[in-house]
C-alpha positions in Angstrom: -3.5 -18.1 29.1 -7.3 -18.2 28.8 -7.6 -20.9 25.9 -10.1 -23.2 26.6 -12.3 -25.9 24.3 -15.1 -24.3 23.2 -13.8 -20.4 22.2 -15.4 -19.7 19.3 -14.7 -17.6 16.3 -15.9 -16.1 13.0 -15.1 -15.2 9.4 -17.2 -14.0 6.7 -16.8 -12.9 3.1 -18.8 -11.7 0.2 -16.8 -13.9 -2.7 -15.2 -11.6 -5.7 -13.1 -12.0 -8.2 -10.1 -12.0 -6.2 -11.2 -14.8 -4.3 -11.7 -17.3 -7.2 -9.8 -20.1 -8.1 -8.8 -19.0 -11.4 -7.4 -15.7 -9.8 -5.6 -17.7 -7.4 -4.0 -20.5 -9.5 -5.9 -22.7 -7.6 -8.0 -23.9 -10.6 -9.9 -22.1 -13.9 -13.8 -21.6 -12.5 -15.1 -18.6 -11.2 -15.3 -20.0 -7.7 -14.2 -19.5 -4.0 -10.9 -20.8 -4.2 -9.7 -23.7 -2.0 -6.7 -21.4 -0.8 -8.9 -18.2 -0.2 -11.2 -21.1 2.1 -8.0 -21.9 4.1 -7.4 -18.2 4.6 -10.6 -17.9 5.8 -10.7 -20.8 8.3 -7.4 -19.4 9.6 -8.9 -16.1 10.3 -11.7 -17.6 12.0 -9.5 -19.2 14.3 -7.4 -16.2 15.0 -10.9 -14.6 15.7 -11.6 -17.0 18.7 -8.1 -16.3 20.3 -9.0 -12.7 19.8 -8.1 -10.9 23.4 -7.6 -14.6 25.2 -3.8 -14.9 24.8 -0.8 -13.0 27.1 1.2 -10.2 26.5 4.0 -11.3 24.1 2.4 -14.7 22.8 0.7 -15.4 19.8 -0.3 -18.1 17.5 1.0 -19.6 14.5 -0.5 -22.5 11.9 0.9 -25.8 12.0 -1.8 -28.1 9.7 -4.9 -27.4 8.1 -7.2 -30.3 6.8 -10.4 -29.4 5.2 -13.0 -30.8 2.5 -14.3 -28.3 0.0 -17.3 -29.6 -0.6 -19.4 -27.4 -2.5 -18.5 -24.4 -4.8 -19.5 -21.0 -3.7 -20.2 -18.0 -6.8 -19.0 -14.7 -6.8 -21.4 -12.6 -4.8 -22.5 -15.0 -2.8 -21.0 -14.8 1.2 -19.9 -17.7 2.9 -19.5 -17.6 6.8 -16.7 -19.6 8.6 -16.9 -21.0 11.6 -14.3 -22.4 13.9 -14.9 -24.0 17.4 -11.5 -24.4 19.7 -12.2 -28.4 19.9 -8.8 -29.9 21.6 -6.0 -28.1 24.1 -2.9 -30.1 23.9 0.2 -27.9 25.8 0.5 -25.4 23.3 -1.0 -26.9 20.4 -4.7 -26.4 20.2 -7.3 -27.4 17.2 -10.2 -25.9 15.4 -13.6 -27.5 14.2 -14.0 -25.1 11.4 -17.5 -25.0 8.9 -17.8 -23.0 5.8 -21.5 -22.3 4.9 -23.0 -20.2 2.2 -26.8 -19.9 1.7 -27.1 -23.5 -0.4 -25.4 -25.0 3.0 -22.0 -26.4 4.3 -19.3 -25.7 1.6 -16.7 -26.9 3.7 -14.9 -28.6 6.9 -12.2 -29.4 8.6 -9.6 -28.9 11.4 -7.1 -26.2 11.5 -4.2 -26.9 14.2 -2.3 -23.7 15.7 0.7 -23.6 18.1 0.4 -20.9 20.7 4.5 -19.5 20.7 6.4 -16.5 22.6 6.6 -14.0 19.9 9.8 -13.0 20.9 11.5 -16.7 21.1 9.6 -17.6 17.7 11.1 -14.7 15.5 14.5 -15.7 17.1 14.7 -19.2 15.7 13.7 -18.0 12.1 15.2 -14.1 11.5 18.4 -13.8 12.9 20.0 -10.8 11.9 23.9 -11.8 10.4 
């Protein structure tokens, strides 16, 4: 396993409609919705671990704590960052940012578990 503090990783969006509150039952303003933001700070994180993990393991998300700060329009494109901060076994945490072009729109920490695929599907899908 290559996971070490510091890996960093990206996300970035151009907001739409989809991505709005009111389309996500998050709220009912045109707006980047809180859920959409935790999507996006996940998929940063799974950026960083891009190509640093072994054959057969991935990871999976085990808390997420964030402030939306600021609201973000549709159009505009916010840009998530997410810094690998703390390595504890096999759990590891993000520093994750949200920025759009008025500033930070959001931050947090976003806590993953790093699992044997294999063993992990076990425990939850058993075929009966």
């Amino acid at each position: 396993m290559n996971v070490a503090v510091g890996l960093k990783g990206e996300a970035r969006l151009v907001v739409g409609e989809a991505d709005t509150a009111n389309a996500l039952g998050s709220g009912d303003v045109n707006v980047l919705g809180t859920p959409r933001m935790v999507a996006l700070f996940e998929q940063a994180t799974i950026d960083a671990l891009r190509g640093m993990l072994e054959e057969g393991q991935s990871s999976v998300g085990m808390r997420v704590q964030i402030d939306h700060l600021q609201p973000t329009p549709v159009g505009a494109e916010v840009v998530v960052e997410a810094m690998l901060d703390k390595v504890e076994g096999r759990r590891i945490t993000f520093a994750v940012t949200a920025s759009d072009s008025g500033g930070l729109v959001a931050a947090g920490k976003v806590t993953r578990v790093l699992v044997d695929v294999q063993k992990f599907m076990s425990k939850c899908c058993r075929a009966d």
